[in-house]
N, C-alpha and C positions, 0 to 999 in steps of 0.2 A: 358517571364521571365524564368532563367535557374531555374532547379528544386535543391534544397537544400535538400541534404539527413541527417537525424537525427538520430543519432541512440538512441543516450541520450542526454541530452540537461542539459544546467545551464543556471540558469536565477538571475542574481545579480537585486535585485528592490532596487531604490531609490526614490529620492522623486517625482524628475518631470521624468526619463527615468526607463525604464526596459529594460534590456543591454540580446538579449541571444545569445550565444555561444558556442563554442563547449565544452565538459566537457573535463577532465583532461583524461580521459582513450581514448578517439575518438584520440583524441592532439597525447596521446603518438603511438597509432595504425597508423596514418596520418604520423608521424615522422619517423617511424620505414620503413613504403613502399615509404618515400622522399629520405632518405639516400641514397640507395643501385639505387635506379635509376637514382640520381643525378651524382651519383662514377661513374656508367656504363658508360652515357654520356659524362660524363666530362671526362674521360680513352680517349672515342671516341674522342671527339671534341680535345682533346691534340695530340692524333696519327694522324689525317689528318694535322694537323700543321705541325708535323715535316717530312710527307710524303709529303707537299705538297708545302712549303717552302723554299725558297732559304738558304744554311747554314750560309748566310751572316747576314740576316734579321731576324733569328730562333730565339736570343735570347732577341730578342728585343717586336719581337710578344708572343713568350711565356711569357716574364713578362705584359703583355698587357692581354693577356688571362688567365692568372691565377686573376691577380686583379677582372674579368671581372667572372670570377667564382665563385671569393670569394664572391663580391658582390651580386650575383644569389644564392648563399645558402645562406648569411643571409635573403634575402630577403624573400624565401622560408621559414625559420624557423620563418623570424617575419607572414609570412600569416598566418601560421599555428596555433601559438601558440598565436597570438592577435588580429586577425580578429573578426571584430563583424558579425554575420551571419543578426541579425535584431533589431532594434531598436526603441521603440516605444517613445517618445519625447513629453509630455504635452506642455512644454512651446515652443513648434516650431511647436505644434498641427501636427504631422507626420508619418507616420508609413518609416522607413528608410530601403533601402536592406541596405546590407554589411558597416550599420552603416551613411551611408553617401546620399545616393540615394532616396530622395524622391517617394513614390510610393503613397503614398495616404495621402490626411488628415484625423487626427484620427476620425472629426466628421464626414466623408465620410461612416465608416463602422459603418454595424449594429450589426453586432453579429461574434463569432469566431462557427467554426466548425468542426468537425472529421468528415470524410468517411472512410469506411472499404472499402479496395481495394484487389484483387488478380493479382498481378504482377507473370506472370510466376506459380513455386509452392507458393511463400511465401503469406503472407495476411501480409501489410502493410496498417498504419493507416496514411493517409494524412490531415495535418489542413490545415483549411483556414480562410483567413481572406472576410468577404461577405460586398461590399458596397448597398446602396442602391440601385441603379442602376441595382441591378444582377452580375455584375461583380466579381469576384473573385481573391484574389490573394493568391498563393500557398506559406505556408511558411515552409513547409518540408515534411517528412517523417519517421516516428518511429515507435516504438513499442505503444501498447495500454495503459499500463500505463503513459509512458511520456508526448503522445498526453494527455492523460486525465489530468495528472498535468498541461504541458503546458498552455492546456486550460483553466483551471479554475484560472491559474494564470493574463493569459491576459485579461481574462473579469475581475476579480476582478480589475485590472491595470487600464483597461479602464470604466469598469462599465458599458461592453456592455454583452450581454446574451451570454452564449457559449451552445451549443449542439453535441451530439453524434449523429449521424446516423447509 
């Protein structure tokens, strides 16, 4: 499973799902380093066109490749700004990645948890979601107060125990 990094987190609870996602400030930061690399690219992928294209066919591929761009940034702006990171689901009994992906049933796990980790210089606090079995699935990485809300929002949700280590 890829690792999910958090820096802040937003957790909209309803009745049967707890929806979390990226907060509004992660969103605008993600947006701000998609822009200017998407332009780079897209600069790039226009100039090997018209270097590398007959000037018969130029204008024909360029409206071909600009549609094909356009559609690659909205795309990119809707991941960014509506992407569900993880979704826990009563009435489909499921804990989902990126909203959709079945990873566990929620009667599967027994308790949520924090580890204190040193990456490099920084200390990052990674949860987890613990099944019976011993297994583990990693559901991000944040600061010590997030993990701590986080946490005690998904055992509340679930009504399974949460712990710090």
């Amino acid at each position: 499973m890829s690792l999910v990094r958090l820096t802040w987190h937003e957790a909209v609870v309803r009745d049967e799902r707890l929806t979390i996602r990226w907060p509004t400030e992660e969103k605008r930061l993600r947006t701000l380093l998609f822009i200017p690399w998407f332009v780079g690219g897209a600069g790039l992928l226009l100039a090997m066109i018209r270097l590398a294209v007959q000037p018969g066919y130029r204008g024909e591929i360029m409206q071909g490749g600009l549609a094909l761009l356009i559609g690659a940034f909205c795309y990119g702006c809707f991941a960014i700004w509506f992407r569900r990171l993880w979704v826990l689901d009563k009435r489909r009994n499921a804990l989902l990645a990126d909203g959709w992906k079945k990873v566990a049933d929620l009667n599967e796990l027994t308790r949520f948890s924090v580890k204190r980790e040193k990456r490099g210089r920084a200390i990052v606090f990674v949860l987890f979601a613990e099944r019976e079995n011993g297994e583990t699935e990693q559901l991000g990485l944040m600061d010590q107060e997030d993990a701590d809300e986080l946490g005690r929002e998904l055992a509340r949700f679930t009504r399974r125990p949460y712990s710090s280590r």
